[in-house]
N, C-alpha and C positions, 0 to 999 in steps of 0.2 A: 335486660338493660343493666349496665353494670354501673352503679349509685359513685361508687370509688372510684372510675378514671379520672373525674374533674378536678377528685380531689387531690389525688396522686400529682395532675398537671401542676395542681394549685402550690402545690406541696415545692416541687422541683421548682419552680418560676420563685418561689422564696427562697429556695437554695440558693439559687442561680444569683438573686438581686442582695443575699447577706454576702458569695463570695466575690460580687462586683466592690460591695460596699467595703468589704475589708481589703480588696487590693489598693479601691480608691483611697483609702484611707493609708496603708501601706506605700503606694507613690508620695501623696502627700508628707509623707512623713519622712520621705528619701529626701523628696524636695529642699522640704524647711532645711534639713542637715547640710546639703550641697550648698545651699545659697548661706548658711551659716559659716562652713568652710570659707564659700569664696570671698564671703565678707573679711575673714577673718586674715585670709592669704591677703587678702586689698590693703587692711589695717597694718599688716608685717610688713607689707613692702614700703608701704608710705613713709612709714617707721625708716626702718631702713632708707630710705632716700634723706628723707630732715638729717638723721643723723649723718649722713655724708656730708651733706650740704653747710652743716654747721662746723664739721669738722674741715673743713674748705675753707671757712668764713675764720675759725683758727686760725690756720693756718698760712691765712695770708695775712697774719698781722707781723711774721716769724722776721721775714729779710726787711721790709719796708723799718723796723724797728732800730734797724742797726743805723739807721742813715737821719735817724727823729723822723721820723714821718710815720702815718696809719695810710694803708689802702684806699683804694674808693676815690671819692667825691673832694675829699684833703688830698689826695696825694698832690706831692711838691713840695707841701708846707711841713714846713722843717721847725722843730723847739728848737729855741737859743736863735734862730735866724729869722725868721716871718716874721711880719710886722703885722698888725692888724688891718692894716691897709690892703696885705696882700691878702688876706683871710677873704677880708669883703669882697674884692676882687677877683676873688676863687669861687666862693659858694652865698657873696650876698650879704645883706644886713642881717645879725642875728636878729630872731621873734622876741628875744628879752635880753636887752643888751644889760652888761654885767651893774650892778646897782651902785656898787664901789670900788675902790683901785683893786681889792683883791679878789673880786669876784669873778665871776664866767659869764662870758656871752653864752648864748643860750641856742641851738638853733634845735627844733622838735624835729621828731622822724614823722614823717606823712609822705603820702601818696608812694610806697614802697620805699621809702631815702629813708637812711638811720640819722639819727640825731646825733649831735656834738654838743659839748660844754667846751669853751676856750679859755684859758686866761693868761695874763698879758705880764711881766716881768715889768719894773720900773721905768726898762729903756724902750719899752712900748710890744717888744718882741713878746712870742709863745713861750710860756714859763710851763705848759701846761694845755693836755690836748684830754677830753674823754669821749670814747664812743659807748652809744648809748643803744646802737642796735635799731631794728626796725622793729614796729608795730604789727604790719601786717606777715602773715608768717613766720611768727617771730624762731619758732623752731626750728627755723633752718637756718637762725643764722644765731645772734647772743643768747635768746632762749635755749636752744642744743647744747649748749658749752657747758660740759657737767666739768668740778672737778678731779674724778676718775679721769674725763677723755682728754684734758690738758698732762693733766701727769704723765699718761700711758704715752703724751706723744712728744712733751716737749722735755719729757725727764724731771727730775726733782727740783723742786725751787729756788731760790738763792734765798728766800726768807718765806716767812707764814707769821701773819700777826693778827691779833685783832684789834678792830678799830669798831668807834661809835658813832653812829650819825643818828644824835637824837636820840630817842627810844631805841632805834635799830640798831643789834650789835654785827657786824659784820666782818667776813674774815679778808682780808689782803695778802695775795698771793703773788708773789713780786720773782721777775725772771730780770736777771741781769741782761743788755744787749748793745754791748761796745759801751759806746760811752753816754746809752741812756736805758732808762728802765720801762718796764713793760708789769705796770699790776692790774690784777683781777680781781676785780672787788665782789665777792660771792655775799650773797643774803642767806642763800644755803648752800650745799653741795652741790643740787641740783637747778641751782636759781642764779644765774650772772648776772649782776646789775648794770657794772659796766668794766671797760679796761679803761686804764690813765696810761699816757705816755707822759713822760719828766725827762728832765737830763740827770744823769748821775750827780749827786753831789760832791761837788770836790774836797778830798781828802786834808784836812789841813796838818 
C-alpha cells in the first residue's frame, strides 16, 4: 500500500485550486482596469460633448448681437427698441420685478430655461438685457464658457476691466458688436457669471 498517493493527490488538488485562485484573482484584476478605462473613455467623452455644447451656446450669442438682441427665449426683443410690454408678452411677468427705475426685472432659470435680468431706459424701452444661463446642466451652456474658449474663438477683446459687485471682484470682458456691446462678466477664468447686452454709448 503506498501511504503517499493521497498525498500526492492532496498536494496537486492545492496546486490546482492556488493556480485557479491566482488566475481568478488575475481576471479580476483585468476587469477592475477595463471597467476603469471605460469609466474613464465615458468621463472624456462627456467632457468633450458639454464643451461643444457650451461652445454652441457661445456662439450663438455672435450675430443675434449685432441686431440688440440674445438667442433663445428673448429673441426679437431688441435694446433701445422693446418695451416692457413686449418683454412680458414674449416670456411673462418677471419672478422679481425690478424694485426701482434702475433696477432689473428678474426672471430665474428653472425647469432647463436660463434666466434673464431686464432693465428699462427712462422711455420705458430695454436699456439693458443679462443672460444668466441655466441651472440644470449648467456646463453645457454658461458654465463651459471659459475665458481661454471666448478668446480662441471670438478673438481679442475690445476692452478687459475690472469691476465690483460687493465683496466680489470680477473681470468684464467686453466685444464690440455694430452698434451694441456684448460683456462677459467672469468670477474667474473658469467661472461665467453672466453676458450683458447694452447699446454702444454715443460718442459725444
Amino acid at each position: 500500500m503506498n501511504v503517499f498517493q493521497p498525498l500526492r493527490k492532496s498536494a496537486r488538488y492545492v496546486t490546482i485550486a492556488a493556480v485557479i485562485a491566482v488566475s481568478t484573482a488575475g481576471m479580476s484584476g483585468i476587469a477592475v482596469q477595463a471597467d476603469a478605462a471605460a469609466a474613464a473613455a465615458v468621463s472624456k467623452s462627456e467632457d468633450a460633448t458639454a464643451k461643444a455644447l457650451a461652445l454652441k451656446t457661445l456662439n450663438s450669442f455672435y450675430k443675434p448681437a449685432l441686431k440688440g438682441q440674445f438667442p433663445g427665449s428673448v429673441e426679437g426683443l431688441t435694446v433701445g427698441v422693446s418695451t416692457r410690454k413686449d418683454v412680458i408678452e414674449k416670456i411673462g411677468e418677471p419672478e422679481e420685478p425690478a424694485k426701482n427705475a434702475g433696477g432689473f426685472d428678474v426672471y430665474h432659470a428653472e425647469m432647463g430655461h436660463p434666466g434673464y435680468a431686464i432693465a428699462y431706459n427712462k422711455s420705458g424701452r430695454i436699456s439693458e438685457i443679462r443672460y444668466f444661463g441655466t441651472n440644470v446642466e449648467r456646463q453645457t451652456n454658461i458654465g463651459g464658457i471659459t475665458l481661454s474658449m471666448l478668446k480662441k474663438h471670438w478673438g481679442a477683446p475690445n476692452a478687459t476691466t475690472t469691476i465690483k459687485n460687493g465683496k466680489l471682484v470680477q473681470k468684464k470682458v467686453v466685444y464690440n458688436r455694430g452698434d451694441y456691446v456684448l460683456s462677459f462678466i467672469f468670477n474667474k477664468d473658469n467661472d461665467l457669471d453672466h453676458i450683458n447686452l447694452t447699446k454702444k454709448p454715443v460718442k459725444k
